[in-house]
N, C-alpha and C positions, 0 to 999 in steps of 0.2 A: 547509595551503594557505589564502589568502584566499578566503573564501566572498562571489560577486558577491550584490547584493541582488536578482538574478534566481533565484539560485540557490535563495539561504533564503527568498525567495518560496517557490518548489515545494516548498522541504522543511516548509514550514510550512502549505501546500497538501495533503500526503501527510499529512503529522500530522492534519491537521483530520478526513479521510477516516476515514484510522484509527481515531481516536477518535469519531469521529461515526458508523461504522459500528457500531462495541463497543457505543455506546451504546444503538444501536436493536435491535439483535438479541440484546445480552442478554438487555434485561429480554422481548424479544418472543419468543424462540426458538419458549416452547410454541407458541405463535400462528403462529407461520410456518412449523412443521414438516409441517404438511401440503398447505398448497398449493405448497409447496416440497419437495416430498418431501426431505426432509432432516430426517435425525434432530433430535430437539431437543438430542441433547446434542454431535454434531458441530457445530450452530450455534453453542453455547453455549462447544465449544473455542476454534473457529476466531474468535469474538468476544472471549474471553478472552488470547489470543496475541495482538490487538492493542493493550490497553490499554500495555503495556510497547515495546511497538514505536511505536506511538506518540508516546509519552511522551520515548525515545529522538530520534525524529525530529525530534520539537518541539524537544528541548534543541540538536541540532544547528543546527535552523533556525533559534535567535538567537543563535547565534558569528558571528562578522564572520572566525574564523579557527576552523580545524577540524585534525584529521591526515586525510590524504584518504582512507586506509584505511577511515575512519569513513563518509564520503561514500559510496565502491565498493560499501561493504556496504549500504547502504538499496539503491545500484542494484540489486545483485546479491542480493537478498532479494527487490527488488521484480519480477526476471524471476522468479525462483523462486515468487512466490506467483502469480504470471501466470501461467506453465505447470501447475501447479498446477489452477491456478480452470480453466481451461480443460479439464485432465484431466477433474477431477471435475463440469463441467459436461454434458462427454458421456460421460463411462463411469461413472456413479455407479447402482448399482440403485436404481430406481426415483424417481429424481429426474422430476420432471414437466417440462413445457414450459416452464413459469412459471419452475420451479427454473433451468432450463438460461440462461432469456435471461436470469436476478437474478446465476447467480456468471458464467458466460461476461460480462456488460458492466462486471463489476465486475472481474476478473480483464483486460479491455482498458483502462479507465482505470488500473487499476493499469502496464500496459503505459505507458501512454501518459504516467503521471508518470518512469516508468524513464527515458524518452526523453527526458522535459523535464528532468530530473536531469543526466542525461547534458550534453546541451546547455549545461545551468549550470554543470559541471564545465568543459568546453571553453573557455567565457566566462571562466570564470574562471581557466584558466589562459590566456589570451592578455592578463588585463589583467595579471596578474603579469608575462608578458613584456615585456610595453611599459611597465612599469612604473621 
């Protein structure tokens, strides 16, 4: 599929997050694990699975052409990690308040790329059709 430049905008939006979150909670896990009641080495996973993911996104988000499969899958990764963040922001033992509003608002931006992703798929497939 032609990828709009609205599209690899957000995919390159999604990347940045990605990577920019790995960044800060790697090296920070110890440091955040306790007002974030979150283990430091669950932080340290869950920041580790993004470098690659990431990295993935970015490559995506400078094609002008993609297979769309490849597109569906960040969507469909990115509800997965949404429901997800959300699960583990209210039923995690002992996660704190702090913890609950840091992955609950991170797991709705992550939501809220799915949907702009989305939308850039649709874009983009109506300028293919009129094309």
């Amino acid at each position: 599929m032609m990828l709009s430049t609205f599209l690899r905008t957000v995919l390159k939006l999604d990347a940045a997050s990605c990577l920019g979150l790995a960044a800060i909670v790697l090296p920070g896990a110890a440091i955040l694990s306790a007002p974030l009641g979150i283990e430091t080495t669950m932080l340290q996973g869950a920041a580790l699975s993004l470098i690659p993911i990431g990295l993935f996104i970015l490559w995506l988000g400078t094609r002008t052409q993609a297979p769309a499969a490849a597109v569906y899958l960040v969507i469909i990764g990115n509800i997965g990690w949404a429901g997800a963040s959300l699960l583990t922001a209210f039923e995690l033992p002992g996660i704190t308040p702090l913890g609950t509003l840091a992955v609950a608002s991170q797991g709705l931006a992550v939501l809220a790329l799915a949907i702009l992703e989305w939308r850039g798929v649709r874009q983009s497939n109506l300028s293919a059709a009129s094309a």
